[in-house]
C-alpha positions as CSV (number, residue, x, y, z in Angstrom):
1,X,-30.8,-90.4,-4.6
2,X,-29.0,-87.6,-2.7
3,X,-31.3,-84.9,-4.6
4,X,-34.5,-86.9,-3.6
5,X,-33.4,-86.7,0.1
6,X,-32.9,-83.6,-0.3
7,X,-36.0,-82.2,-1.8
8,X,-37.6,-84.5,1.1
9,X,-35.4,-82.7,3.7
10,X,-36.1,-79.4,2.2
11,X,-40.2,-79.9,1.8
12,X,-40.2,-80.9,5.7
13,X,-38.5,-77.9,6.9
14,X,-40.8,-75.5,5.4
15,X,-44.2,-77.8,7.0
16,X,-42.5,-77.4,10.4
17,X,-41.3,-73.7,10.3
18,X,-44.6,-72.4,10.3
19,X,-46.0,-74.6,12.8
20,X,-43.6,-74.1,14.9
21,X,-43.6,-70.4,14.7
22,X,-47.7,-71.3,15.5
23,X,-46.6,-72.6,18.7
24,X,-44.6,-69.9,20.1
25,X,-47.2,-67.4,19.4
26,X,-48.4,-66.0,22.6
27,X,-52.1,-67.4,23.0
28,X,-53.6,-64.0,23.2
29,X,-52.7,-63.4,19.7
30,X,-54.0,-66.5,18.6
31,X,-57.4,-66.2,20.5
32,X,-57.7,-63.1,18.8
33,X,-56.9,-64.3,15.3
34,X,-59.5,-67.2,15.8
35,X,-62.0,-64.4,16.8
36,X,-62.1,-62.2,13.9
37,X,-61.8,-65.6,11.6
38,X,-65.2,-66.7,13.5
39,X,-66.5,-63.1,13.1
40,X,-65.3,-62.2,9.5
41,X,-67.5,-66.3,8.4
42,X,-70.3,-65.2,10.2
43,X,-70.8,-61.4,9.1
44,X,-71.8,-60.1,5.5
45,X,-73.3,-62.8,2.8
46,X,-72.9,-65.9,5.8
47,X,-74.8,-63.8,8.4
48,X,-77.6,-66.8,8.2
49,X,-74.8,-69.1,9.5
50,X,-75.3,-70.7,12.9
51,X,-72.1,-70.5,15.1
52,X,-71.7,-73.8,16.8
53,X,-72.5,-75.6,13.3
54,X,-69.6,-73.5,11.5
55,X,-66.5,-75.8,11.0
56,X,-62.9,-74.8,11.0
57,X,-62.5,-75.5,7.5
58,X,-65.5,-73.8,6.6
59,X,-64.3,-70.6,8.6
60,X,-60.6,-70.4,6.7
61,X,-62.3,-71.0,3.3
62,X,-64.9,-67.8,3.7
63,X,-61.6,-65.9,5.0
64,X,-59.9,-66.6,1.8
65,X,-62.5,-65.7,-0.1
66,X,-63.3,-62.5,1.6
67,X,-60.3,-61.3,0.8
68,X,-58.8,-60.9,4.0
């Protein structure tokens, strides 16, 4: 039971790290980061894609797969 607890303790810790690292991120940085995630799902083999109807998700996937 201890173990379990521990794996649960363990797996929430490294969710909130990252987000909180997120949050203390100056917002200039993070504008800038959005940016060139808009830019890099909108450029190249997705340059048909119309802005305002581009989802987040949608955005991070063609990022991944573009390699960068």
């Amino acid at each position: 039971m201890i173990k379990y607890w521990l794996q649960c303790k363990w797996y929430r810790i490294k969710e909130r790290v990252p987000v909180k690292i997120a949050w203390l991120l100056p917002r200039s940085i993070v504008y800038f980061a959005a940016i060139r995630v808009a830019a890099a799902a909108t450029t190249g083999k997705w340059s048909n894609q119309i802005v305002p109807e581009l989802t987040a998700m949608d955005a991070l996937q063609r990022w991944d797969l573009s390699g960068h």
